[in-house]
C-alpha positions in Angstrom: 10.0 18.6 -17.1 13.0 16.4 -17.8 11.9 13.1 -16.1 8.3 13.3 -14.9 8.6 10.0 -13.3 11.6 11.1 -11.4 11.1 11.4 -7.3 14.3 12.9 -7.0 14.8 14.7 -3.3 11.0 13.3 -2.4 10.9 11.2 1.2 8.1 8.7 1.2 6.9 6.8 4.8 5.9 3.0 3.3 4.3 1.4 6.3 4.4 -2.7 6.1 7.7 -1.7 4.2 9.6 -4.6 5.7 8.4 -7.2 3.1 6.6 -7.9 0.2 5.0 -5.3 -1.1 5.9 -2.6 0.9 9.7 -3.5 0.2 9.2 -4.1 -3.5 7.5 -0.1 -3.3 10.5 0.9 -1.6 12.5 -0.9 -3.9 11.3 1.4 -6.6 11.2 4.5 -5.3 14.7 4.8 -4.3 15.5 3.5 -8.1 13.5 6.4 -8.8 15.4 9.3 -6.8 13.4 9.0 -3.7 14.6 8.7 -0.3 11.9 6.5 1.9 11.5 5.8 5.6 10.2 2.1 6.1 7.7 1.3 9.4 6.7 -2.2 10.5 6.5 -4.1 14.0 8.9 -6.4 13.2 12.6 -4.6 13.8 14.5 -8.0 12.3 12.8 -7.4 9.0 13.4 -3.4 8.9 16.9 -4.3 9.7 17.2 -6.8 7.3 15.2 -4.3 4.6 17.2 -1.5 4.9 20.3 -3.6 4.2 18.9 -4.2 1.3 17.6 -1.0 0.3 21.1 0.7 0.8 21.7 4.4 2.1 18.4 6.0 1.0 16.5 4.1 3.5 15.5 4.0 7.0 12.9 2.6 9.0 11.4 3.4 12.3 9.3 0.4 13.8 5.8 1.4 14.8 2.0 -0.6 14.7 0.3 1.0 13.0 -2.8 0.0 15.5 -1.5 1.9 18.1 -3.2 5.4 16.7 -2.3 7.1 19.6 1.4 7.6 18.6 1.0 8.4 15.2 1.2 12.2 15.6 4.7 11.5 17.5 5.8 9.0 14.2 4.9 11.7 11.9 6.7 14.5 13.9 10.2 12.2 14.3 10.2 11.3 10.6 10.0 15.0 9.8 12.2 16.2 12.4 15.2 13.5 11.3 14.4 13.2 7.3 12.5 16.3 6.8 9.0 16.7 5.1 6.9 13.5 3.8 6.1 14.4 -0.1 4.6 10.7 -0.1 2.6 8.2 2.0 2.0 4.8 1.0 -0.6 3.1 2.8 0.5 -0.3 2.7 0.6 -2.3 6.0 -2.5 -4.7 6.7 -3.4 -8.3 7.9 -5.4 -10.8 6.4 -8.1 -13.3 8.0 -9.0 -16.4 6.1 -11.8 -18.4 7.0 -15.8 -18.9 6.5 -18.3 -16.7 7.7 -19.6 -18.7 10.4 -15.7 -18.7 11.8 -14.7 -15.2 11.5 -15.4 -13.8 14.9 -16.4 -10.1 15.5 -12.9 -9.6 17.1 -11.4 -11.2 14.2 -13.1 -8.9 11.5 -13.1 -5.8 13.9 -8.9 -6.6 13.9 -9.0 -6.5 10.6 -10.8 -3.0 9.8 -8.8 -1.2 12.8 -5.6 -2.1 10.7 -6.1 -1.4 7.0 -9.4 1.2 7.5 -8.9 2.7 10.9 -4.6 3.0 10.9 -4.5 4.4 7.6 -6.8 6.8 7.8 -5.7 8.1 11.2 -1.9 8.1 9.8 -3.7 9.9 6.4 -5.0 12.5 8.5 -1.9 13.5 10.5 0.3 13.5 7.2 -2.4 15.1 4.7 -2.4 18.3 7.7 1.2 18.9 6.6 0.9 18.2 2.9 -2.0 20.7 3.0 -0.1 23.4 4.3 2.5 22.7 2.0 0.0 22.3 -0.8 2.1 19.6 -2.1 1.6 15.4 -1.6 0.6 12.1 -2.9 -0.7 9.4 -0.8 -1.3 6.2 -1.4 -3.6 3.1 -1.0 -2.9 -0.8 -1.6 -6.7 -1.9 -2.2 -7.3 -5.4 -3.8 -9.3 -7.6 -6.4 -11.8 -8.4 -3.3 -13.2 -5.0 -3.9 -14.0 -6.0 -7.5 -15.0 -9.4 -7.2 -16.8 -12.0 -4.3 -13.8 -14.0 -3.2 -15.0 -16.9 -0.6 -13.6 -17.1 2.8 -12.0 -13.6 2.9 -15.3 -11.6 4.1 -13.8 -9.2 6.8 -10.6 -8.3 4.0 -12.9 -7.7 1.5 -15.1 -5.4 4.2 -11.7 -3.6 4.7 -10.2 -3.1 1.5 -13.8 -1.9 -0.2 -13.6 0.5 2.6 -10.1 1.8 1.5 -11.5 2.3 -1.6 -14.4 4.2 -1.1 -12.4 6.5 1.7 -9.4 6.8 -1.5 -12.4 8.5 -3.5 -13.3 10.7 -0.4 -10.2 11.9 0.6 -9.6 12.7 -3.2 -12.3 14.9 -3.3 -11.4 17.0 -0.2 -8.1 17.2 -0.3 -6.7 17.4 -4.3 -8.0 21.2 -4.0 -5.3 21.5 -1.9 -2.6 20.1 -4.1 -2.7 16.8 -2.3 -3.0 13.7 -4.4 -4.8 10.2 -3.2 -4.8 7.2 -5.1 -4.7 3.2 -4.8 -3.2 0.2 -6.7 -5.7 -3.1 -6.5 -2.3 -6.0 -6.6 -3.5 -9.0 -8.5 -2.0 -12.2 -7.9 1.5 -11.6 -6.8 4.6 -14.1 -6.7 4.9 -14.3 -3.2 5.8 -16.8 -0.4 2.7 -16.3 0.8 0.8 -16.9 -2.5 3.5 -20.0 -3.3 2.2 -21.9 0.4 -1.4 -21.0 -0.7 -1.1 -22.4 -3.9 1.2 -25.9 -2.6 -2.0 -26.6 -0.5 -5.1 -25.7 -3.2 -3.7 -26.7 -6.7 -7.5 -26.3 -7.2 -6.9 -22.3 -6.8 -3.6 -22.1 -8.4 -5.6 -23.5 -11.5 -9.0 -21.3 -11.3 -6.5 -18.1 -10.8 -4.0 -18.7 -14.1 -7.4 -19.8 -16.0 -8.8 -16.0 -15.2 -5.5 -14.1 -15.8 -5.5 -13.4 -19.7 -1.2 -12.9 -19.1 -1.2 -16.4 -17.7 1.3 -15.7 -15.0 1.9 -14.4 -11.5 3.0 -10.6 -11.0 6.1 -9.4 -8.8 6.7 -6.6 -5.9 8.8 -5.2 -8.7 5.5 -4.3 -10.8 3.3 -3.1 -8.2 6.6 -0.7 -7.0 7.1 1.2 -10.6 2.8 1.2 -10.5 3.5 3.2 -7.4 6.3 5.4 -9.0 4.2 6.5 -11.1 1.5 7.2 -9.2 3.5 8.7 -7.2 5.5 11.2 -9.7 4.8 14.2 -11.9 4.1 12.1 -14.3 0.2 11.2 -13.0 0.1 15.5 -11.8 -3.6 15.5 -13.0 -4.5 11.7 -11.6 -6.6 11.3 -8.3 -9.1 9.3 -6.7 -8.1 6.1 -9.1 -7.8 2.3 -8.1 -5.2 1.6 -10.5 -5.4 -2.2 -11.5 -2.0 -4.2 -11.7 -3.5 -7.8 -12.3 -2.5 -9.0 -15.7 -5.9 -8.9 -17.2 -7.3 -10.5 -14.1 -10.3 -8.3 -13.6 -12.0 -8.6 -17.0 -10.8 -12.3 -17.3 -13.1 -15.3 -18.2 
């Protein structure tokens, strides 16, 4: 094996590709040989990510809540790029507020997108990795399923979820030469985490104080996380939630 982190020839489909994340994962895998076919619902931000990605991307836009045309996503990204070697599992929506202010709509949202979507994408991709007996799939899960984190109850509900379906699907389908993992992002350098932390200096402070590396993380770490995960290299690793937090799991 000459490079087993290489994904040379290898097509992922990143949903939630368009930013963040999902870009920083795409981002990576073409740095690592891959080719990759970004989904989203916003077509300015595909646009504006493939730019950026260069020729080894595309992007097709889909919602991912609308499960009935999944089967046709999967078929058109085969049909133009050819087969999907990798899935990352990474578009979802957040919900902040207290218990007695999350409604059941609000929390049922929630699950449909991050439990409900990726499994139902899951099981229309994992039918041809089977029969190919070749695939790695991928979960973004979060610290929420490690530790209670006020005011996120119906994330946390989702992303424990993810985790526990990561550890099922492992078991049924790695037989079948199909791999299923997840990366649990800690505190990433965001726009999202800069506005949350310009309102709560309280937060910003509790967060740093638990993080043993003292610092925020990047898109850029969680991306080679998924190369790896993704590559020969982790052949004989499945049914993992692979922490990327800087020590902030077992901080004090």
């Amino acid at each position: 094996m000459n490079n087993p982190f290489s994904l040379s020839g290898k097509l992922a489909l990143i949903t939630g590709g368009g930013t963040g994340l999902g870009l920083g994962m795409a981002h990576a895998l073409l740095q690592a040989g891959g080719q990759v076919v970004i989904t989203g619902r916003r077509e300015d931000k595909l646009q504006e990510a493939c730019e950026e990605l260069g020729s080894g991307a595309a992007y097709i836009q889909h919602d991912i809540n609308q499960l009935q045309t999944i089967p046709d996503l999967v078929h058109e990204v085969e049909s133009r790029f050819g087969p999907i070697e990798i899935l990352i599992n990474n578009a979802g929506n957040h919900l902040k507020c207290s218990v007695d202010e999350t409604s059941d709509e609000g929390f049922a949202e929630v699950l449909q997108t991050h439990v409900q979507g990726g499994f139902s994408l899951t099981r229309e991709c994992a039918k041809r990795m089977v029969s190919r007996k070749s695939g790695s799939i991928l979960f973004i899960s979060s610290m929420s399923t490690m530790m209670g984190i006020p005011n996120i109850v119906a994330y946390t509900a989702a992303k424990t979820a993810v985790t526990g379906m990561v550890r099922a699907l492992a078991s049924e389908l790695s037989p079948h030469g199909v791999r299923v993992n997840s990366i649990a992002p800690g505190w990433i350098d965001s726009s999202m985490t800069r506005k949350a932390f310009a309102g709560d200096p309280e937060r910003e402070k509790k967060i740093m104080s638990r993080t043993p590396m003292g610092h925020l993380g990047s898109a850029e770490d969680i991306g080679l996380a998924a190369v790896y995960l993704c590559s020969p290299a982790a052949r004989f690793v499945t049914g993992v939630d692979l922490r990327i937090d800087g020590g902030a799991g077992i901080g004090f």
